[in-house]
N, C-alpha and C positions, 0 to 999 in steps of 0.2 A: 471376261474380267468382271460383268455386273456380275454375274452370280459367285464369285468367288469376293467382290467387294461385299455382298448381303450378309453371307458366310462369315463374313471376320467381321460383320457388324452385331450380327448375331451372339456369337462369342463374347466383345465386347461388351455388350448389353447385361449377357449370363452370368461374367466374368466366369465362365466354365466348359472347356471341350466337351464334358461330359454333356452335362445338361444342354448345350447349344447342338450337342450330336444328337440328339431324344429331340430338339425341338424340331429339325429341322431332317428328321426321319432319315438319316446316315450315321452309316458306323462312326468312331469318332474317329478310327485311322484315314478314315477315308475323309475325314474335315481336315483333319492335320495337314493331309498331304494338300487338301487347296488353301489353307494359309503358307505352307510352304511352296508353293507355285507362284500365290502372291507375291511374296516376297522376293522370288526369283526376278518374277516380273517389274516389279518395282528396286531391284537391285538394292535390298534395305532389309532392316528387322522391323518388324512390328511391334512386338513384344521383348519385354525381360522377363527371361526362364526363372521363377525364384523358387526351383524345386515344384511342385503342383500351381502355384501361384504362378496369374501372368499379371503383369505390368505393360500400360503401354508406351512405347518411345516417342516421341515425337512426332514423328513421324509417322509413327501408328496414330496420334490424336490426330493429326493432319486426316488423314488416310479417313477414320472414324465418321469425322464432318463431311467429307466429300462422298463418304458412303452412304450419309443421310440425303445429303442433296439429292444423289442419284435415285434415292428411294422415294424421294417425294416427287421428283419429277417422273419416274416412273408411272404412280398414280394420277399425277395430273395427262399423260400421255395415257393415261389408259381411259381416263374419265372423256379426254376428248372424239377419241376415238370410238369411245361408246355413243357420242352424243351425235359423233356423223354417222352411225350406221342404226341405232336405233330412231324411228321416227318419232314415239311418243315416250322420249324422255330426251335429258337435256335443257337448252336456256336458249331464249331467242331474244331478242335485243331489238326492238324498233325505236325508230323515231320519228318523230308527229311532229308535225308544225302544230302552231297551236287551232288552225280551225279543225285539220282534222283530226287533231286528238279530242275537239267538241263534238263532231259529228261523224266520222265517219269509222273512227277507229272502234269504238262500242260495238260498232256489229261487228265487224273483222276477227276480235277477240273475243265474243261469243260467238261466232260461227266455229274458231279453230277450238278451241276449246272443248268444243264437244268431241274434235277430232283426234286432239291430242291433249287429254286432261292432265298428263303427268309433266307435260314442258313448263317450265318456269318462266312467266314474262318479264323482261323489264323496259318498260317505256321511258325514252326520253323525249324530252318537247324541247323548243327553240324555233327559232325562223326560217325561214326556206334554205336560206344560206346555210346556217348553220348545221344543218338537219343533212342537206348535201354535205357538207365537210364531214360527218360524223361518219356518213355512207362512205366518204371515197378512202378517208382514212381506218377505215371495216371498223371502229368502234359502236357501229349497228350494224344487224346484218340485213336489215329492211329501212326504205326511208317510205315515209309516207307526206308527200306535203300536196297543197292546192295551187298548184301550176303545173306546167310542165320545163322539167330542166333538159338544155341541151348539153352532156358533159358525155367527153367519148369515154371515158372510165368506166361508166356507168351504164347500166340498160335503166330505160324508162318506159313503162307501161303505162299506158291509158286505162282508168278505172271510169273515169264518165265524166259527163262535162255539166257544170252546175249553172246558176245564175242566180240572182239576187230578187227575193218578196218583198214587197211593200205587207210588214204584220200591224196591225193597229189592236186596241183594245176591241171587246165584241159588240159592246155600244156607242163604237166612235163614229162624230157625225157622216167622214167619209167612206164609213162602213155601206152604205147604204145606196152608194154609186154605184148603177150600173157597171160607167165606163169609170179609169184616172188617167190623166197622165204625169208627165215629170212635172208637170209644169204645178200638179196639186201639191208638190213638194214645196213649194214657196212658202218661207216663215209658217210651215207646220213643227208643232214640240215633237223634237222627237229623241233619241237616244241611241246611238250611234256605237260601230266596234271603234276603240282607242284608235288613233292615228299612228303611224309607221308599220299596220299589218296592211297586207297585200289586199282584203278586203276594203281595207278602207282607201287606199288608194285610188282602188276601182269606184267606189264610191263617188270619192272626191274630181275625181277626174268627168267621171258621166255630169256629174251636176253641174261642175263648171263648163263643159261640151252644151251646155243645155240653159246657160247663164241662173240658175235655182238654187237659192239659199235659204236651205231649213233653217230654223232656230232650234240649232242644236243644246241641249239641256244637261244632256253628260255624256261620258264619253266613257265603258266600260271593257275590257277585254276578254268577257266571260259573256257567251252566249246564255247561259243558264240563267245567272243575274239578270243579264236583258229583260230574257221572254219572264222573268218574275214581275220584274218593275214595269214591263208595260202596261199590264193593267193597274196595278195599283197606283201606278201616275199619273194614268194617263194618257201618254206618251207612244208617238209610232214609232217602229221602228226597221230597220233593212238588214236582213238574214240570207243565206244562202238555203237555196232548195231540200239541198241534202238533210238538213238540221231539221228541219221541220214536219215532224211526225205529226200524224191525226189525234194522237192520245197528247201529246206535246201543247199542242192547241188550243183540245178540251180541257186538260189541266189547268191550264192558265187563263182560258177565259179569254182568247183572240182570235182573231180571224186574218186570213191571208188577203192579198190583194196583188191580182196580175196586174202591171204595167210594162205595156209595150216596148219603150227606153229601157227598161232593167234584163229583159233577153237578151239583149245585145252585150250585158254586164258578164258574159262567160268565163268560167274558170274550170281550169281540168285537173282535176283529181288524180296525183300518178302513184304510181311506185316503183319505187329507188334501191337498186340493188348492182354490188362490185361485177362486172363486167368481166375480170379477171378473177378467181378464184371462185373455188368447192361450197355451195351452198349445201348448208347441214338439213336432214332430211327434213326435219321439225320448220327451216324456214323455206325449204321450195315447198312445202302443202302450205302455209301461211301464200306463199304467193300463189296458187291453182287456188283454192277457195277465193282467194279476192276477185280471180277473174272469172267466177262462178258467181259471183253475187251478185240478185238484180238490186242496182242502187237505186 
């Protein structure tokens, strides 16, 4: 019936058996007889006969619309199914919590990138929570966040497991310590990620484990801004491992600092994908390159 619904939409369109026979490379008796099949099949007229001239019935407008629909979901049935079988084309859908849409996603999407230049990204960010919600209900086809979820929906891989620098500006006086511990945190200025991220939890939580209260100065949700504003204020500050590149560094003008108390500050870096259902080629190479990659 699709190709005899295309056929009398054809027609419609032409308003002409002639010219809708030439388009669609059939005799025209041979069109006729599949609008007259239709008809059968649909127990109805299509058309009013007005000598060469068709008109359509109601029926036929009805009929007309439904044959668009079918054609547009046609396409879109054909566009998906090109995107599960071709690798490097199609659309992939991740979502990032926000640390690691600061740090870890940048290499992810230049690594795949090179592999499949023709896939279309679209990133979304939100919270750990969120970011799982987005996965379980496939509005992503990858989650990326910095913990690890136990959800049976879902598979979760291990990408690597972080912890938290002590970064200060490159002429700051505790720069110059051998050793630090937490305890050098006491009433140091420093600059800290916004409260309610999972980073700063750990944060908060170590410090008070450790009874140490920085004099916190701002409170920012952009790694980027951070590592800018630390030198030019001043100001130290606590980052996760992953974030902090050697050119990152040199850029800005800081220097890192291991403290023993902060290893213990770990976070694992996963990825989140339906447990149930067909991952499209374009996102099982996004997931094989992640676990290729030394973080």
């Amino acid at each position: 019936m699709f190709d005899r619904m295309q056929a009398f939409a054809t027609v419609v369109e032409l308003e002409s058996l002639n010219k809708a026979s030439q388009v669609l490379n059939i005799s025209q008796p041979a069109l006729s007889r599949k609008i007259a099949v239709l008809e059968q099949e649909l127990n109805t007229s299509l058309f009013y006969r007005r000598g060469k001239k068709l008109e359509l019935t109601r029926i036929g407008q009805i009929c007309y619309e439904y044959a668009l629909e079918m054609r547009q979901l046609q396409g879109r049935f054909m566009k998906t199914i090109a995107d599960y079988t071709t690798e490097n084309r199609g659309r992939l859908t991740i979502g990032a919590s926000l640390t690691t849409l600061q740090s870890t996603l940048p290499d992810l999407i230049s690594a795949f990138t090179q592999h499949a230049p023709d896939v279309d990204i679209h990133a979304l960010t939100g919270k750990t929570h969120e970011i799982v919600t987005l996965v379980k209900e496939k509005k992503c086809d990858i989650g990326l966040v910095a913990s690890w979820v136990d959800a049976p929906e879902l598979v979760c891989t291990r990408l690597f497991d972080d912890h938290l620098i002590l970064v200060l500006p490159e002429f700051h006086p505790l720069g110059g310590r051998s050793m630090l511990g937490i305890s050098d945190l006491e009433k140091l200025p420093m600059i800290l990620f916004s409260q309610g991220s999972w980073y700063r939890v750990l944060m908060d939580e170590l410090l008070a484990k450790h009874q140490v209260s920085p004099d916190v100065k701002m409170e920012i949700d952009s790694f980027e801004v951070i590592m800018r504003l630390v030198a030019t204020c001043n100001l130290a500050t606590l980052l996760p491992q992953s974030y902090l590149r050697s050119s990152l560094l040199r850029d800005n003008a800081v220097k890192v600092v291991d403290i023993t108390e902060l290893k213990d500050v770990k976070r694992t870096t996963t990825l989140l994908y339906a447990k149930h259902g067909t991952l499209t080629p374009a996102a099982q190479k996004f997931i094989d390159l992640a676990q290729q990659i030394k973080f």
